[in-house]
C-alpha positions as CSV (number, residue, x, y, z in Angstrom):
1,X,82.6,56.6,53.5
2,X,78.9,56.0,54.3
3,X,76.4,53.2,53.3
4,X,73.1,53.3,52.5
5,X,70.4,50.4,52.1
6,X,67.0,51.9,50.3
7,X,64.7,49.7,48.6
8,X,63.5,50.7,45.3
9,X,60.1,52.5,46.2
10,X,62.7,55.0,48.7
11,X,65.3,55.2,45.8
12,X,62.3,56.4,43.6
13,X,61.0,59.1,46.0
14,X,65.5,59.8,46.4
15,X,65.3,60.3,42.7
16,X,62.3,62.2,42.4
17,X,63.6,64.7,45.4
18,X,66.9,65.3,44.2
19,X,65.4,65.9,40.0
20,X,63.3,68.7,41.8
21,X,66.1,70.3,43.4
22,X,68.2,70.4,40.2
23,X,65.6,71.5,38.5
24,X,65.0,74.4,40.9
25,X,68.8,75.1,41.0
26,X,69.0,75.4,37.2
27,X,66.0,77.8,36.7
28,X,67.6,79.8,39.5
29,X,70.6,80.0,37.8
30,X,69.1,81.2,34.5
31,X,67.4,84.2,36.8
32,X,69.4,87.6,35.9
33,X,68.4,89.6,38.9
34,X,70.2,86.9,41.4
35,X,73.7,88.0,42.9
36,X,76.6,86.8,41.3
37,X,78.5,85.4,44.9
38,X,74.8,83.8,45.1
39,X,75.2,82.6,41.7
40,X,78.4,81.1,43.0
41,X,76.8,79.1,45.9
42,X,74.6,78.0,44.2
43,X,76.7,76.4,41.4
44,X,78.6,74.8,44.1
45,X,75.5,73.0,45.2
46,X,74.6,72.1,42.2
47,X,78.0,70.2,41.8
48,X,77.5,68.0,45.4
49,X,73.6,67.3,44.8
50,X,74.2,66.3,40.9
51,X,77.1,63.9,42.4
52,X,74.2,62.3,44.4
53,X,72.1,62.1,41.9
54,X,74.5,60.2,40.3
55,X,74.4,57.4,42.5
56,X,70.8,57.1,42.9
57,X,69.4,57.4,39.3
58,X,70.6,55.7,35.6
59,X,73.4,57.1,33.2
60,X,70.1,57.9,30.8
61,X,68.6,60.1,33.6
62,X,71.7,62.2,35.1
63,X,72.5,63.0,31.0
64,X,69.4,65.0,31.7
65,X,70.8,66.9,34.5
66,X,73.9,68.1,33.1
67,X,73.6,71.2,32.1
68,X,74.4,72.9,28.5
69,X,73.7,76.6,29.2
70,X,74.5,77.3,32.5
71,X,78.1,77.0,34.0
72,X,78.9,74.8,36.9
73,X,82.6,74.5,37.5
């Protein structure tokens, strides 16, 4: 296990990072002309950056990130 000391201005700019990321991940997932074993990848990242996410941002802001149309697991 690793530690991390941030103060709140670098766990901002963390948080703001990572949203953009999901956010990218999630549009890319919707995209129907992507490869499915791509697809797949992808989800998988999905799964280890929303994890991070987790520890940086509030319960109120990851309930954004979890996604309702697209599967991840």
């Amino acid at each position: 296990m690793l530690g991390l000391l941030i103060n709140n201005k670098e766990q901002q700019e963390l948080q703001y990072v990572i949203k953009r990321e999901l956010e990218e991940l999630l549009f890319d997932l919707e995209d129907h002309r992507i490869d499915t074993m791509v697809k797949q990848a992808m989800r998988e990242r999905y799964k280890v950056i929303f994890q991070l996410y987790t520890r940086v941002a509030g319960e109120e802001e990851v309930k954004k990130y979890i996604p309702k149309k697209v599967k991840i697991e």
